[in-house]
C-alpha positions in Angstrom: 0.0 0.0 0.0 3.0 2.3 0.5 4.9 2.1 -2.5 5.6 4.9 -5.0 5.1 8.1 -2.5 7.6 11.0 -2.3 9.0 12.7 1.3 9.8 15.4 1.8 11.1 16.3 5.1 10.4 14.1 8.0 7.9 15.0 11.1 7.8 13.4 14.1 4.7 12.6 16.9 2.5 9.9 17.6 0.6 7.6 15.1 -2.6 10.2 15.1 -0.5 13.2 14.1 1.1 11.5 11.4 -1.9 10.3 10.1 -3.7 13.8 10.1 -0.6 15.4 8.1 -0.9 12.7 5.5 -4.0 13.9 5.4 -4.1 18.2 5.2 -1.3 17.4 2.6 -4.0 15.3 0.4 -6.9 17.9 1.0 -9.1 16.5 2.9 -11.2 19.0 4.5 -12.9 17.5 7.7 -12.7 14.7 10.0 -16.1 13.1 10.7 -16.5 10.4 13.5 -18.6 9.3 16.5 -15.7 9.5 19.8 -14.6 6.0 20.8 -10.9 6.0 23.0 -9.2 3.2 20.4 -8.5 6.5 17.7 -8.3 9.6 20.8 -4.8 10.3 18.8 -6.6 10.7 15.1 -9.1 13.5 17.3 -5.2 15.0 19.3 -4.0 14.7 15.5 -6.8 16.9 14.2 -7.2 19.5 17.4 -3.3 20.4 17.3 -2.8 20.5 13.5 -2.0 24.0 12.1 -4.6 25.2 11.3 -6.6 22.7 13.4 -8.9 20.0 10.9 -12.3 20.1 11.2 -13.8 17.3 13.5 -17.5 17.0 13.7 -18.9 14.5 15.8 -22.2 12.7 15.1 -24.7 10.2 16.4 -24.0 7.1 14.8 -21.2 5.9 12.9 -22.9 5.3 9.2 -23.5 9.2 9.4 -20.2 10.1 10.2 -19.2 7.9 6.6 -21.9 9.5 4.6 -20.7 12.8 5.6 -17.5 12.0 4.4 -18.9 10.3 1.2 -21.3 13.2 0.7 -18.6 15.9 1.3 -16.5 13.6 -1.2 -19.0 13.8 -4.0 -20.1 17.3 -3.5 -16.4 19.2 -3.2 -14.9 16.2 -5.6 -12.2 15.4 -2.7 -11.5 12.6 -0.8 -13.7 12.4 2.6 -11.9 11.5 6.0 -14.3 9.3 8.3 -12.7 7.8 11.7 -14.7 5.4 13.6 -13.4 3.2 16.8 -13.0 -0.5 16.8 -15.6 -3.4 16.8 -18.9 -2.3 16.6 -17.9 1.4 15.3 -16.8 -0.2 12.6 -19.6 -2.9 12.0 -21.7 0.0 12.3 -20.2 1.9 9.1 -20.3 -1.4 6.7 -23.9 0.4 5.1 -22.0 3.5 4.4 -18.7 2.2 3.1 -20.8 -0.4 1.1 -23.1 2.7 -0.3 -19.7 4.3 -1.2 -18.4 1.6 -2.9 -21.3 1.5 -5.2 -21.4 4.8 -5.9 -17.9 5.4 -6.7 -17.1 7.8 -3.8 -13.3 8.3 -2.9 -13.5 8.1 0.7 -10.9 6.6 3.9 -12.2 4.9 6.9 -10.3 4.9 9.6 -10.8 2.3 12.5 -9.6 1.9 15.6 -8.1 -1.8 16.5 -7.8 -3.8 20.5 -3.4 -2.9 20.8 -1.7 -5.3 19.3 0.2 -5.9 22.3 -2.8 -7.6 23.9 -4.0 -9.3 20.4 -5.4 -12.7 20.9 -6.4 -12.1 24.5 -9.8 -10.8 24.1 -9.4 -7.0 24.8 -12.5 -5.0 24.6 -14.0 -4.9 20.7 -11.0 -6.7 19.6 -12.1 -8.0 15.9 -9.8 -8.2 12.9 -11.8 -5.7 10.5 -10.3 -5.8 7.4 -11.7 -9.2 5.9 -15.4 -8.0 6.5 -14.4 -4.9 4.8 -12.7 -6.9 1.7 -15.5 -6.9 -0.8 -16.9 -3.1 -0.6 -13.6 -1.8 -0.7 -10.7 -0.8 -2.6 -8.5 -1.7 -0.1 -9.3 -2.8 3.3 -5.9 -3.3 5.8 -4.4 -2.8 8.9 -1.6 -0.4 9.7 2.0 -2.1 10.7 3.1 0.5 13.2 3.5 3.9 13.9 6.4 4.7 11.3 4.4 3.7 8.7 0.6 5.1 9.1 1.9 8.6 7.0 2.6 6.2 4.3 -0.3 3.8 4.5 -2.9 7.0 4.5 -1.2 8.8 1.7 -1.5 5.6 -0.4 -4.8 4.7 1.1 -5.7 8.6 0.2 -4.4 8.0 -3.4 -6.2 4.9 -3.9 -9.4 6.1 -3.0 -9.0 9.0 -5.2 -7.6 7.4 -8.7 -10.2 6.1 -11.3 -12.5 4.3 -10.6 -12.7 5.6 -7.3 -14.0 4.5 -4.1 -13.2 3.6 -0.4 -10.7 2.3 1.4 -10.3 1.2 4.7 -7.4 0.9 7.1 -7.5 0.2 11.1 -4.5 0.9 13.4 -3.9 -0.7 17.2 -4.6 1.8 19.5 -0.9 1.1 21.0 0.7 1.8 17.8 -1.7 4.9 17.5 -0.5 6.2 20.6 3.5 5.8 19.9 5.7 8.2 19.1 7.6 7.9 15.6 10.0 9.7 13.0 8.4 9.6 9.7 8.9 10.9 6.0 5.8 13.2 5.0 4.8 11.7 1.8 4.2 14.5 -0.8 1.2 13.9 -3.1 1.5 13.0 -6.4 -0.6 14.4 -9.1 -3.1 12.1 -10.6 -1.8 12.2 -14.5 -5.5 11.7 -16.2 -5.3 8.5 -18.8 -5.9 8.9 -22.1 -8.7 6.7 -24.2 -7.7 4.3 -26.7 -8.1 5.7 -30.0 -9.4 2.8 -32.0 -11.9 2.6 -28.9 -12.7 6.3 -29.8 -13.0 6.1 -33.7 -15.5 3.3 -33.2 -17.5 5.0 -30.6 -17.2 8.5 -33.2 -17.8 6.2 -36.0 -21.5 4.8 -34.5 -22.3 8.7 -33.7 -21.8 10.0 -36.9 -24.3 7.7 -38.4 -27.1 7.4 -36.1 -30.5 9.8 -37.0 -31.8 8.9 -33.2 -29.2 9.0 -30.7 -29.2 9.7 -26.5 -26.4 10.8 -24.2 -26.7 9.4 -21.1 -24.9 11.5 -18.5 -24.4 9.9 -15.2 -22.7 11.0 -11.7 -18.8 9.8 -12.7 -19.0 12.9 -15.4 -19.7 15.2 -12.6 -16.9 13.3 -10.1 -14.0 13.1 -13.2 -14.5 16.7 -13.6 -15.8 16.4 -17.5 -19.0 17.9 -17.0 -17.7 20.9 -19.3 -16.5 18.5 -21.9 -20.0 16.9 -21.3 -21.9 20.0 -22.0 -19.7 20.8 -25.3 -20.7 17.5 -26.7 -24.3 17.5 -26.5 -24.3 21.5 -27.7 -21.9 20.5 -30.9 -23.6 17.8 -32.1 -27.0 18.4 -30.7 -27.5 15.3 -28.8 -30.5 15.0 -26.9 -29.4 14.5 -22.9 -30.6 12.3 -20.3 -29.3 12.5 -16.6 -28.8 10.6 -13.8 -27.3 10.9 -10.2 -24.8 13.7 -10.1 -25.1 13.9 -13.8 -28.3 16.3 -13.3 -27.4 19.4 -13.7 -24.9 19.5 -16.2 -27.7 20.7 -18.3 -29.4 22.9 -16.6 -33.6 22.6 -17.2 -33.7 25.4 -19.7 -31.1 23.8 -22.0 -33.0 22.9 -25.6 -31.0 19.1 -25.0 -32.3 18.0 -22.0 -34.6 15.7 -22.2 -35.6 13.4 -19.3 -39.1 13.5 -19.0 -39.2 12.3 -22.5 -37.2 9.4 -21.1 -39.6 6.7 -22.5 -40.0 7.9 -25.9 -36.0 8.5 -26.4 -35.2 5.6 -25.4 -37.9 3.5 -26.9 -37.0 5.0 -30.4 -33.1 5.9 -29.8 -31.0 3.8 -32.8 -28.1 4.6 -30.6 -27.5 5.1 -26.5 -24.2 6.4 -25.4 -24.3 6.1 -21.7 -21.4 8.0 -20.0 -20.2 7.8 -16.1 -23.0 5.0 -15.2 -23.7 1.5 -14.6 -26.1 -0.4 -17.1 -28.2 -1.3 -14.1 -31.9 -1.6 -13.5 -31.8 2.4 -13.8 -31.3 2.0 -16.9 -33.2 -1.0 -18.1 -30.0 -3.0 -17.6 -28.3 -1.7 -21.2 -31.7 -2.6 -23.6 -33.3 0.3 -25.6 -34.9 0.6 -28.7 -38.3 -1.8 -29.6 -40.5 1.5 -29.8 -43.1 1.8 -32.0 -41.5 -0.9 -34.6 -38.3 -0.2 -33.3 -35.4 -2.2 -33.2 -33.3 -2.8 -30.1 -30.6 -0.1 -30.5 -27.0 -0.6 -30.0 -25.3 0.8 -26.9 -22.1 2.6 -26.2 -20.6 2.4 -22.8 -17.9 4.8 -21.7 -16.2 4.9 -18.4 -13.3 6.3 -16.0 -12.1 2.6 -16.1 -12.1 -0.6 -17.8 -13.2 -1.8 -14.8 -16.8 -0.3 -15.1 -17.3 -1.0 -18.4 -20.5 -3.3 -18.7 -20.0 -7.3 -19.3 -23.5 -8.3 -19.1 -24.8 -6.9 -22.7 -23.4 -6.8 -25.8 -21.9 -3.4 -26.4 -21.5 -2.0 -29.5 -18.6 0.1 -28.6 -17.1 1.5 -25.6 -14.5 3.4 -24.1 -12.6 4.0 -20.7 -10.2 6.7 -19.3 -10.3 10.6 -18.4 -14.2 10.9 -19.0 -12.8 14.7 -19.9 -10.5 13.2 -22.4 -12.9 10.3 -24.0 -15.9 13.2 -24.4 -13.2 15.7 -25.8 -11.7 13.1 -28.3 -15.1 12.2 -29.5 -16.9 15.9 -29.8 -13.7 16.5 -32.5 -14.0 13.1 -34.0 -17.3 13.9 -35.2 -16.6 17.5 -35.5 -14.7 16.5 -38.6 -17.0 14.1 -40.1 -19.9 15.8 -39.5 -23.5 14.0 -37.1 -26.4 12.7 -39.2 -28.4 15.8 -40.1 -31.3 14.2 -38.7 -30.1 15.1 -35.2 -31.4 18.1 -34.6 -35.1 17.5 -35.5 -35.1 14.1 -33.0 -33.7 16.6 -30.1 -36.4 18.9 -30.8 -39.2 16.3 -30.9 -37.7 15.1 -27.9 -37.8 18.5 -26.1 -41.1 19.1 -27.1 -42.2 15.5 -25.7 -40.2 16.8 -22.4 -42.0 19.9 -22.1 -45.2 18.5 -22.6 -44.5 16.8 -20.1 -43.7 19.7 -17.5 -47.0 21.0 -18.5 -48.9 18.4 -17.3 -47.0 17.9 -14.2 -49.0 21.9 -13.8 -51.8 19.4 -12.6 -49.6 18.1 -9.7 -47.6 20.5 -9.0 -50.8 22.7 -8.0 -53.0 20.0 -6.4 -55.7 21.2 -4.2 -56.3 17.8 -2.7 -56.5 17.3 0.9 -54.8 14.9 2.6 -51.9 16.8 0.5 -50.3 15.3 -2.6 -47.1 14.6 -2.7 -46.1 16.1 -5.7 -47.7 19.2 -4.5 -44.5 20.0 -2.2 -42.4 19.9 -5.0 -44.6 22.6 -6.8 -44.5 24.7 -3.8 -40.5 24.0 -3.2 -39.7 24.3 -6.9 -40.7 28.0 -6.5 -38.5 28.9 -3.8 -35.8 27.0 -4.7 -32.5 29.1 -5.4 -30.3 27.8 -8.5 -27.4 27.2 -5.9 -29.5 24.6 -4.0 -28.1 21.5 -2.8 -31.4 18.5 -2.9 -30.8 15.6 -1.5 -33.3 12.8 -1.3 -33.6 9.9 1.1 -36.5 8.3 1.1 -38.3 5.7 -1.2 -41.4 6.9 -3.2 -41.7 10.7 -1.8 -37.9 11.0 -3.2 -39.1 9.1 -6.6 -41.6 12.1 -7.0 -38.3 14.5 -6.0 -36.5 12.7 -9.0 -39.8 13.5 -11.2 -40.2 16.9 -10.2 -37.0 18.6 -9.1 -34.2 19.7 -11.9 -31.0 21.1 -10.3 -30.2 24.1 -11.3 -25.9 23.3 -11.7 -24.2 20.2 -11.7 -23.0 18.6 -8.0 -26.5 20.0 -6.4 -28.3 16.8 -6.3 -27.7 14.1 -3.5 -29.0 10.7 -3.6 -28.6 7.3 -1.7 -27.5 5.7 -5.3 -28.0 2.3 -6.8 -27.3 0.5 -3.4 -30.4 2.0 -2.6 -29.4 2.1 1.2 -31.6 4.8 3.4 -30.1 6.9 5.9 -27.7 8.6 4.0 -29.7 11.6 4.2 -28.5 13.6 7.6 -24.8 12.7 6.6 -25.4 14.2 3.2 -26.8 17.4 4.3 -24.1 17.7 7.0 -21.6 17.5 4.1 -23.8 19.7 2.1 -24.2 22.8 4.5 -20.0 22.5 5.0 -19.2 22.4 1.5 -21.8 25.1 0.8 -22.4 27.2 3.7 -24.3 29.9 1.6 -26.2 28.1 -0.4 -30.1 26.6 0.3 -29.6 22.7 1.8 -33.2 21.1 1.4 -33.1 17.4 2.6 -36.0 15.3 1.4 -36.9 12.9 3.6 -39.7 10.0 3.5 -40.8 9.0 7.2 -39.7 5.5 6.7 -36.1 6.9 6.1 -36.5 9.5 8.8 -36.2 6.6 11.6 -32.7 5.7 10.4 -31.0 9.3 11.0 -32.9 11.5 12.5 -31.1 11.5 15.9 -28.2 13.6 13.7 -30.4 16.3 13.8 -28.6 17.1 17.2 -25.5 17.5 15.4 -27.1 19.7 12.5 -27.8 21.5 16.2 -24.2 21.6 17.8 -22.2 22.5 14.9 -24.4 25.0 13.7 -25.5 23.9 10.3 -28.6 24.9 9.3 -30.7 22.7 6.9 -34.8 22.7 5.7 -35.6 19.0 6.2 -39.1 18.3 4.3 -40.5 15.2 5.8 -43.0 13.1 3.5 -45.3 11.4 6.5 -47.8 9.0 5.0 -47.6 6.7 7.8 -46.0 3.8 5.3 -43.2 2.0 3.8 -45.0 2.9 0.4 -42.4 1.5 -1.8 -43.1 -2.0 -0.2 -46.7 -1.7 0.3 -48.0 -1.4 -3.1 -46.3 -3.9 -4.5 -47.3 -6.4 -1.9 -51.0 -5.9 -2.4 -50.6 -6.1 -5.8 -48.7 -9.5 -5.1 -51.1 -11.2 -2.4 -53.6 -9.0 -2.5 -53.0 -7.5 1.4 -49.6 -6.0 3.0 -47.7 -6.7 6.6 -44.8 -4.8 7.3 -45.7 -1.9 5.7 -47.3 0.1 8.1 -46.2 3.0 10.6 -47.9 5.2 13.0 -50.2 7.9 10.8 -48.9 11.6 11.9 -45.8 10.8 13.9 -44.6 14.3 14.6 -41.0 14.7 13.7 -41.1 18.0 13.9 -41.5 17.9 17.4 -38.5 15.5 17.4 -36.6 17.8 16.0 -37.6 20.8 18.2 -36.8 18.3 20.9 -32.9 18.0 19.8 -32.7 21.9 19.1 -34.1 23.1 16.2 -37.4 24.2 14.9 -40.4 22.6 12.8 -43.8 22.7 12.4 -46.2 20.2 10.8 -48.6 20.8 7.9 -51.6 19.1 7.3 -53.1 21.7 4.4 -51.9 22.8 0.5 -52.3 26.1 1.5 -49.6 26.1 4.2 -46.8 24.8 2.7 -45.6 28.0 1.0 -45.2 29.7 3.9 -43.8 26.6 5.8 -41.4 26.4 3.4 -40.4 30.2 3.9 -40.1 30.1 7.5 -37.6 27.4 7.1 -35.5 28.7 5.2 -35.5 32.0 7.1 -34.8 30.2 10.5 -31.1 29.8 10.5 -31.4 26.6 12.5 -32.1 23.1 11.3 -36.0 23.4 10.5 -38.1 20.0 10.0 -41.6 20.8 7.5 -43.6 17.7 8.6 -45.9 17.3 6.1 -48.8 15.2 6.4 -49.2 13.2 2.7 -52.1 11.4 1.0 -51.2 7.6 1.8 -53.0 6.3 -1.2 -51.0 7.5 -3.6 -48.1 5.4 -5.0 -45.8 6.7 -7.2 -46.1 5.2 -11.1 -42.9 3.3 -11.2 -41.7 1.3 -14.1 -38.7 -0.9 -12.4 -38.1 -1.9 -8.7 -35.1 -3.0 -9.7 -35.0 -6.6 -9.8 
């Protein structure tokens, strides 16, 4: 893990201050963890650093690793999450895991019994790394105190190079606590690599001929940093755009390309699907398009930060992997020179009028005067007070479906989402990360009540740090994702039911903050207004119609 860094200089102090120099020198911008005495020299580390790293503290450990994931995705650096041994670790596995799906460049930390005493049965004394194995990059324990500068700057480079992802290393608490001399590794530039050009004449080759084709932008553009060379291609060959993840946004909702509410149609009809920075996963009808309308099933173009992403499970008809900057860049003046199908245009445009159409119905929604409230009716209300900075993040099952439907970030990097693991929670970590990395901007966190039980307690560090986020709460009293599709199934549901009007507002008002609940249309407006006016972490309860299911068309299996 420690080969190929450069020192400069050597520092000496104990295993936590080394560690916390490897890690201002890589950028990381906060420490987030949940205090357990196995890493007390990680938190010394931080304190006494010059200037001192940020440490926030939270109530469980999965939060303080979404934080760091979230703060990762949003500021496209590498999050810092430190959690103590045993069950502080066993306790982050949902994070890490959702990290490692979504391609997030974070470090774990854990602590670890001293090795001095290991075999003995000291308190949470486990041997981490194997359970870490498969949803990591790397997952290891640190050999003693010389070393941990050099194990975190590899373990920080790791994380960070393509395809990225987490890591995880745990230190004994004795060697934590020593004293050593170390060299301070010097980070290396990451030197961007460059697509194969065969790979990229074939790829320009299918986009020059096709009359029909969709760019499907998904979150890696926005974490490689291409979302400019993203944007160029669609504008210079007129491509019509679909996003997903943090690949909403990189057209903004104005922008004559963007197409995703005419999602069905493009890709029912498409005779070609370039699909950039994304797994071919049940998000995306696992690669099949085409079969519209007489349609025939159109070939698909896969291009990734790595070979190791590109897909295996369908036949691809091209594909691509490297710099995603580079591989869009290489393509746009590939085509440049011979020139799209001049059919392209007038399929963008049908397809932007079939989008729009769309928005206009949603009018219907968006306005609804129905009491108990529609859920889409938030999003109408929200939509209009929503500034083009705004960080969304959703974490919920069908009231964050309708947020997917209904809100269009305004830039890229504003939108926040569990991912494919699907893993709820992730929410109050996110929008701790989000209010840090954007302190002036709006943080709105959309929250279902069946994901509000799994974080809500995090509210109290919203509360003690002072970060002050508008948490919209979706209460309809069920696990609506599950619930439909079980009567549907057997004709009646178990499992799927929670207490009608829980106030977590009033749980929220109870850990510091402020709410209020609203059980009418006509007071959501002002709701909404009052939270973002309050300066303090402000929970809208909002009491929802629990008879309507969102119209799905995958549940992704």
């Amino acid at each position: 893990m420690s080969e190929g860094a450069q020192a400069v200089g050597r520092l000496e102090g104990h295993g936590g201050e080394l560690a916390v120099a490897s890690a201002r020198a890589h950028g990381v911008q906060a420490m987030f963890t949940l205090s357990g005495a196995h890493v007390f020299p990680l938190y010394d580390g931080a304190v006494k650093a010059d200037p001192p790293l940020p440490l926030i503290d939270v109530r469980h450990e999965q939060t303080a690793v979404f934080a760091a994931e979230g703060l990762a995705k949003l500021t496209r650096t590498t999050g810092l999450a430190v959690v103590t041994a045993g069950p502080g670790v066993t306790n982050a596995v949902s994070a890490v895991t959702t990290a490692h799906f979504n391609g997030s460049p974070v470090l774990v930390m854990g602590g670890r019994a001293p090795q001095f005493r290991w075999g003995t049965g000291a308190l949470q004394e486990m041997d981490h790394p194997p359970l870490l194995h498969t949803v990591t990059k790397y997952a290891g324990t640190v050999e003693g105190p010389e070393t941990v500068a050099q194990e975190v700057d590899a373990a920080l480079r790791l994380a960070a190079s393509p395809h990225r992802g987490p890591v995880f290393l745990d230190v004994a608490m004795d060697h934590l606590f020593s004293r050593a001399e170390a060299p301070v590794p010097v980070p290396q530039g990451h030197t961007p690599t460059a697509p194969d050009d065969d790979a990229l004449d074939s790829v320009a080759g299918l986009l020059a001929q096709a009359e029909r084709p969709v760019l499907v932008l998904g979150s890696d553009v926005w974490v490689d940093g291409a979302e400019a060379a993203a944007r160029a291609l669609a504008d210079d060959l007129a491509l019509p755009v679909i996003a997903n993840g943090m690949g909403r946004g990189v057209l903004p909702p104005s922008h004559p390309g963007l197409v995703t509410r005419a999602r069905s149609a493009a890709f029912g009809r498409a005779d070609l699907v370039v699909v950039v920075g994304t797994p071919l996963d049940f998000r995306l009808g696992y690669g099949t398009f085409g079969g519209k309308d007489g349609a025939p099933q159109a070939p698909v173009v896969h291009l990734a930060d790595h070979p190791s992403q590109l897909a295996g499970h369908v036949s691809l008809a091209a594909s691509a992997a490297g710099d995603l900057s580079l591989v869009l860049e290489g393509l746009r003046a590939r085509v440049d020179r011979t020139g799209a199908h001049p059919h392209v245009p007038v399929w963008r445009a049908e397809l932007r009028a079939a989008h729009e159409a769309a928005v206009e119905a949603d009018a219907e929604l968006l306005t609804s005067p129905s009491d108990p409230i529609h859920p889409a009716r938030i999003y109408g209300e929200l939509a209009a007070q929503l500034a083009d900075d705004a960080v969304v993040i959703g974490d919920g099952g069908d009231f964050v479906s309708f947020a997917g439907r209904f809100v269009e970030p305004g830039r890229p990097g504003r939108w926040l989402d569990p991912g494919p693991f699907g893993c709820l929670g992730t929410g109050l970590g996110y929008a701790i990360a989000a209010r840090i990395a954007h302190p002036s901007s709006q943080v709105v966190l959309l929250l279902g009540d069946g994901a509000a039980g799994f974080s809500l307690m995090d509210v109290d560090t919203l509360v003690r740090h002072k970060l002050p986020v508008v948490m919209v709460v979706g209460n309809n009293g069920i696990w609506g994702l599950e619930k439909f599709p079980m009567q549907f199934l057997y004709g009646y549901d178990v499992a799927a039911e929670l207490r009608p009007g829980t106030r977590y507002d009033e749980v929220v008002k109870a850990l510091g903050g402020d709410g209020e609940l609203v059980t009418s249309p006509d007071g959501l407006a002002g709701a909404l207004r009052r939270g973002f006016d309050s300066g303090v972490p402000y929970c809208i309860n909002v009491l929802t119609d629990p008879g309507v299911a969102y119209p799905r068309s995958t549940t992704g299996v």
